[in-house]
C-alpha positions in Angstrom: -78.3 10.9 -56.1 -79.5 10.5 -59.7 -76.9 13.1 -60.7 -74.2 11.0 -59.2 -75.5 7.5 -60.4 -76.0 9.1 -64.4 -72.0 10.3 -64.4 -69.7 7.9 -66.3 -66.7 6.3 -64.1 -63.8 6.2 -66.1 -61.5 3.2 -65.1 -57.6 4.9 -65.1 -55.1 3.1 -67.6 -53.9 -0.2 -66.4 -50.6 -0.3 -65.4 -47.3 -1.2 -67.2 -45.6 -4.8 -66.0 -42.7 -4.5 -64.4 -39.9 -6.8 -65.7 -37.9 -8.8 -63.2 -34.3 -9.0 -63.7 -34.1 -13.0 -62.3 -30.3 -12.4 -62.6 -29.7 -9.3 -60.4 -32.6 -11.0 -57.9 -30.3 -14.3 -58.0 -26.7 -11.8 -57.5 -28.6 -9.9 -54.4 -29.5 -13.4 -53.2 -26.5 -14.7 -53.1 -24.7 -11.9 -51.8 -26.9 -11.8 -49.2 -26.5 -15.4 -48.2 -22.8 -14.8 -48.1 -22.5 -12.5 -45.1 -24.7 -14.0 -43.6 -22.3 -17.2 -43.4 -19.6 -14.7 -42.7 -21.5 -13.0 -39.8 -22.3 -16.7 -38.4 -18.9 -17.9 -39.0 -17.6 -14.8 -37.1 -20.0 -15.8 -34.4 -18.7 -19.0 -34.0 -15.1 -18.0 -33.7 -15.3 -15.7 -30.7 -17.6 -19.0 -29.1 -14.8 -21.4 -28.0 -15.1 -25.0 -28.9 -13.8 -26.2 -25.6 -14.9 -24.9 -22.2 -12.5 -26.7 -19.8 -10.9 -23.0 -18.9 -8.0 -23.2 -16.2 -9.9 -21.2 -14.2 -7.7 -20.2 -10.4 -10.7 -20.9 -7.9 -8.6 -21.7 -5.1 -6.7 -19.4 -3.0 -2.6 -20.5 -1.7 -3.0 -20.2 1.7 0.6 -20.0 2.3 2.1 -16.6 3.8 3.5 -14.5 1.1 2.8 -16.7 -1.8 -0.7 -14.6 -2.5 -1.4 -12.1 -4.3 1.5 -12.6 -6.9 4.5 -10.8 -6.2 4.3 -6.9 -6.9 1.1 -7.2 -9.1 -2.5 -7.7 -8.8 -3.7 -8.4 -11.7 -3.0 -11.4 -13.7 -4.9 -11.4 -17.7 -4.3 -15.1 -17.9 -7.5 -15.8 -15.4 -10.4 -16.0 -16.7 -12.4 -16.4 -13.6 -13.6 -12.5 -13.8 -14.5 -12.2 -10.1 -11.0 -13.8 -8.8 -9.3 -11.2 -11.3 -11.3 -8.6 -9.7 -10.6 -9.5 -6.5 -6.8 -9.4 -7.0 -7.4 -5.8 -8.7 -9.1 -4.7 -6.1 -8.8 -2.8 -2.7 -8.6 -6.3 -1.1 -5.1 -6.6 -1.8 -3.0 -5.3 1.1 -0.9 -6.1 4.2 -1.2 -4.8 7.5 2.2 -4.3 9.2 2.6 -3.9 12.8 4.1 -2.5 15.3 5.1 -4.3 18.9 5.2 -1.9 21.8 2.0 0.6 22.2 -0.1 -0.9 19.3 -0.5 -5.1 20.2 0.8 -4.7 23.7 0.9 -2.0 26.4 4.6 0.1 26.1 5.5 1.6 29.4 8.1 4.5 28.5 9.5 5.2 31.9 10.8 1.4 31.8 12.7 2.9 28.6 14.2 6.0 30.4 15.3 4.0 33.5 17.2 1.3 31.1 19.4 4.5 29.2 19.9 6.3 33.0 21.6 2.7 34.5 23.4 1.8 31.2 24.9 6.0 31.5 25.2 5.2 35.2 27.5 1.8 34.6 29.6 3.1 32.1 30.2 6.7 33.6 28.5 8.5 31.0 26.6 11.7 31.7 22.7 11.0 31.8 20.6 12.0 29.0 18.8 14.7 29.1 14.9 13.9 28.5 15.0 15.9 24.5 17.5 13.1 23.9 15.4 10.4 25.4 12.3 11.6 23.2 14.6 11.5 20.2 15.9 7.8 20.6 12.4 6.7 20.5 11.5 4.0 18.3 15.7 3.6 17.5 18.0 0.6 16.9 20.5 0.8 20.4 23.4 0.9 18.5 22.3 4.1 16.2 20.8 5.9 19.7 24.3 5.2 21.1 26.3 6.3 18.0 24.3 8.9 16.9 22.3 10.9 19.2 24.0 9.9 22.6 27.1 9.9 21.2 29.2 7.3 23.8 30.8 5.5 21.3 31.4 4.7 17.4 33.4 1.5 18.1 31.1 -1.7 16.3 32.4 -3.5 19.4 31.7 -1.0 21.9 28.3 -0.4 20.6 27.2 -4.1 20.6 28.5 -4.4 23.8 26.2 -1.7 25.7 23.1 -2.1 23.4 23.3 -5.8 24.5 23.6 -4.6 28.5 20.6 -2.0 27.7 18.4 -4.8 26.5 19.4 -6.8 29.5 18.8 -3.8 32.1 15.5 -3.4 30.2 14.2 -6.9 30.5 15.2 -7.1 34.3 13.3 -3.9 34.8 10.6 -5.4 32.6 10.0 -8.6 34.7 8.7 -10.4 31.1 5.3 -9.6 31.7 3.4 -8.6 28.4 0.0 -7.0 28.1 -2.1 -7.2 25.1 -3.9 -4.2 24.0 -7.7 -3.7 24.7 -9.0 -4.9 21.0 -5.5 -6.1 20.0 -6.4 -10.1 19.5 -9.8 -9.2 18.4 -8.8 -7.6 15.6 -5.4 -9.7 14.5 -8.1 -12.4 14.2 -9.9 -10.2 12.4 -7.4 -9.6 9.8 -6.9 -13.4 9.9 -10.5 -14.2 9.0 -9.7 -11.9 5.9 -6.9 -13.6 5.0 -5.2 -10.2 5.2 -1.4 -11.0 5.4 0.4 -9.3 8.4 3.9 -8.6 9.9 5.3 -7.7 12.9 8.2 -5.1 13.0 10.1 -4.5 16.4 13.9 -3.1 17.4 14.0 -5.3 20.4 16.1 -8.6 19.5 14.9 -11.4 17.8 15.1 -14.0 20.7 13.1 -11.5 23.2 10.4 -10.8 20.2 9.7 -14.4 19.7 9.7 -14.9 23.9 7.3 -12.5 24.0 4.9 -13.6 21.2 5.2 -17.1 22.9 4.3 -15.4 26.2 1.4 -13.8 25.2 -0.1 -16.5 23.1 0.2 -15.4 19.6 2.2 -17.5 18.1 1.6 -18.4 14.2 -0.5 -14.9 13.8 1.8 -13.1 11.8 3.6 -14.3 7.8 6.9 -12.4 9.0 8.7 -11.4 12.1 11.2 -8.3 11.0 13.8 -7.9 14.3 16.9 -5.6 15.4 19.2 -7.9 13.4 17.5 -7.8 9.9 18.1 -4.1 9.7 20.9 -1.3 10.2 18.7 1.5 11.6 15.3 2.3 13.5 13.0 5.0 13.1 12.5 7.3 11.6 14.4 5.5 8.9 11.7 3.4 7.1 13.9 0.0 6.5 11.7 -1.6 8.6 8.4 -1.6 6.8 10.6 -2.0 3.0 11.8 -4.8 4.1 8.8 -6.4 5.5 7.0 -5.5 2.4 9.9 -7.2 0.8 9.2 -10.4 2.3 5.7 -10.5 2.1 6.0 -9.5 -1.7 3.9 -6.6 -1.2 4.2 -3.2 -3.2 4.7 -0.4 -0.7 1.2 1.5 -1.5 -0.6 -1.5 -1.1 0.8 -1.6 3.0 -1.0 -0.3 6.1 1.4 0.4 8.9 -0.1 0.4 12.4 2.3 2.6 14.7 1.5 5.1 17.9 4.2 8.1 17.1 4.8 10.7 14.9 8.3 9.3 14.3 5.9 5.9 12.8 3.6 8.2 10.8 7.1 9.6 8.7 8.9 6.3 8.2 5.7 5.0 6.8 5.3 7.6 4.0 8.8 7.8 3.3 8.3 4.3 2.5 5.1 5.5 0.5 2.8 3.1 2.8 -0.4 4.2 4.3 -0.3 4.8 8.3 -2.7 4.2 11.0 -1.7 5.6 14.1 -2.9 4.4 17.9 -3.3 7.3 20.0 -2.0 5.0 23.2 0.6 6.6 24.3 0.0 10.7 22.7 -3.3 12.4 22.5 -5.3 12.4 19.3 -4.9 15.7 17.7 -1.1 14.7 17.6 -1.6 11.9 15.2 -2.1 14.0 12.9 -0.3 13.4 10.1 -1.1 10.2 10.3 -3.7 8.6 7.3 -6.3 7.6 10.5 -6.2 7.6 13.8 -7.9 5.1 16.4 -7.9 4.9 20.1 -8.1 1.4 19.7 -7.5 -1.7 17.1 -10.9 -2.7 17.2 -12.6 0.4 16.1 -11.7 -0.3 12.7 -13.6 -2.6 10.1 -12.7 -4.4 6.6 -14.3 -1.2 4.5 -11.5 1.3 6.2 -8.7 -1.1 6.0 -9.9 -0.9 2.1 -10.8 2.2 1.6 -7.3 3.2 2.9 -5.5 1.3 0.6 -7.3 2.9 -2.3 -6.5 6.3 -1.5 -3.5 7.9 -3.6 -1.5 10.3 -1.6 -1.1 13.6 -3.3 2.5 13.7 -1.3 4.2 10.6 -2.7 3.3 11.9 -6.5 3.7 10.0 -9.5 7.5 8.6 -8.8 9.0 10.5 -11.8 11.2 13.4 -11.6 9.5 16.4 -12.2 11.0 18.4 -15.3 12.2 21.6 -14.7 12.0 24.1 -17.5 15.4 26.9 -18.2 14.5 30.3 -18.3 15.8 31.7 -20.8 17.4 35.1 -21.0 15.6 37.9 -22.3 18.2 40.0 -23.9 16.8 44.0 -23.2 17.2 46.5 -25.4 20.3 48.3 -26.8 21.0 51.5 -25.2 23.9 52.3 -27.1 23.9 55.4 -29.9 26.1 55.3 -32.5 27.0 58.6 -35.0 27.4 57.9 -38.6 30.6 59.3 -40.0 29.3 61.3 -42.5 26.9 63.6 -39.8 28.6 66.7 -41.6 
């Protein structure tokens, strides 16, 4: 301890003063303060001034005049929720079949109609292949085309007016809804899910019928035998009901019970839910879903469906096909020089 308190502490040098450039201190400064305004005054660009947006909150609830035609998505909202809405699977249209899907189809009624009309105007009766075939058909293409009786406009008017007639006598105008048929069109109406109805029958029997059955007002659009040339499995149906509703094709559910249904609606590049009311399940197949009954399905599937992007339609451009190009083989020909000798 005395050894330690006897040793001399030497204090180090002191230290140099620093000089302090005031003028580069006062550049840095002001530098400094100058972003800083220009971050702020960035800042308070993006922040509008005003807030009275004209923000869409309410909903048209007029048939076909929402969503906007062909689109969803409209960038001049700037309610973010109403734009995602319209962007998402929520926009879609349900079109519907008449017979088999909303009300009970009785097929031999069908048959009997074709054997009396053959019977009245001599014609040989049609065997039961042809009777599946004309399923679903306009009268005047089953009689022109398939049938073959007659390819006279006239002519063909003339007996698919008498069919309807024979069929509707046979018919008695009883309808009979579907078990889960109301429950879900008021389902869909709830939603505010547009719908149509699509039917060969004539327009003045359709609208009997709807009347009959107490479902008036349900559906946006009514497509009949006279708005189109031909039946199924042509798909000029469910176009032009997507043309009236204002729809784009992949954003349509058709709701069908046949086979000859399921192909119109993806020729038409619409999704397709087939009832299994009048054929078994397993062949439904081709068909996007397939229900026993209307009721079994919810909101989520309807959605869920009309998100799904069939491999089968593809992207709508023509695929490029590349030339092959000939490979030219070798030479086998052997020439001799002239001078060999």
């Amino acid at each position: 301890m005395a050894e330690i308190l006897s040793r001399r502490i030497t204090m180090a040098p002191p230290l140099p003063k620093l000089r302090v450039d005031h003028s580069k201190n006062s550049s840095i400064k002001a530098l400094a303060m100058e972003l800083a305004k220009e971050t702020y005054s960035f800042k308070e660009d993006r922040i509008p001034k005003k807030w009275d947006y004209p923000t869409d909150t309410s909903v048209d609830r007029k048939p076909g005049l929402w969503p906007p035609e062909n689109k969803a998505d409209n960038p001049s909202l700037h309610n973010p929720l109403l734009r995602q809405e319209r962007m998402g699977s929520g926009w879609l249209v349900a079109i519907f079949e008449w017979e088999g899907v909303l009300i009970e189809d009785n097929t031999d009624l069908e048959k009997q109609a074709w054997l009396a009309l053959s019977q009245e105007e001599g014609k040989s009766p049609p065997p039961a292949f042809m009777l599946r075939r004309i399923e679903g058909m306009k009268n005047e293409q089953a009689i022109s085309e398939v049938l073959c009786w007659s390819r006279d406009p006239a002519q063909m008017r003339r007996m698919a007016t008498r069919k309807e007639d024979i069929y509707q006598a046979l018919q008695g105008g009883i309808y009979r809804l579907r078990a889960g048929s109301r429950e879900f069109v008021n389902f869909l109406m709830h939603y505010n899910i547009p719908m149509a109805l699509v039917s060969t029958r004539p327009r003045k029997t359709l609208e009997a019928a709807i009347g009959n059955i107490g479902i008036e007002g349900y559906f946006n659009v009514t497509v009949a035998a006279e708005d189109v040339q031909r039946g199924k499995p042509d798909p000029e149906m469910f176009e032009y009901a997507a043309q009236l509703l204002k729809f784009i094709p992949e954003r349509c559910i058709v709701f069908g019970n046949s086979n000859q249904t399921v192909e119109a609606a993806h020729d038409a590049r619409m999704k397709c839910v087939a009832v299994a009311s009048k054929h078994p399940v397993y062949e439904l197949a081709a068909a996007d879903l397939v229900v026993r009954r209307l009721d079994e399905l919810s909101v989520v599937d309807l959605k869920n469906l009309a998100v799904i992007e069939s491999t089968e339609f593809g992207s709508g451009e023509p695929e490029l096909e590349m030339e092959e190009e000939d490979d030219p083989s070798p030479s086998t020909r052997v020439t001799f020089d002239d001078n060999f000798w």
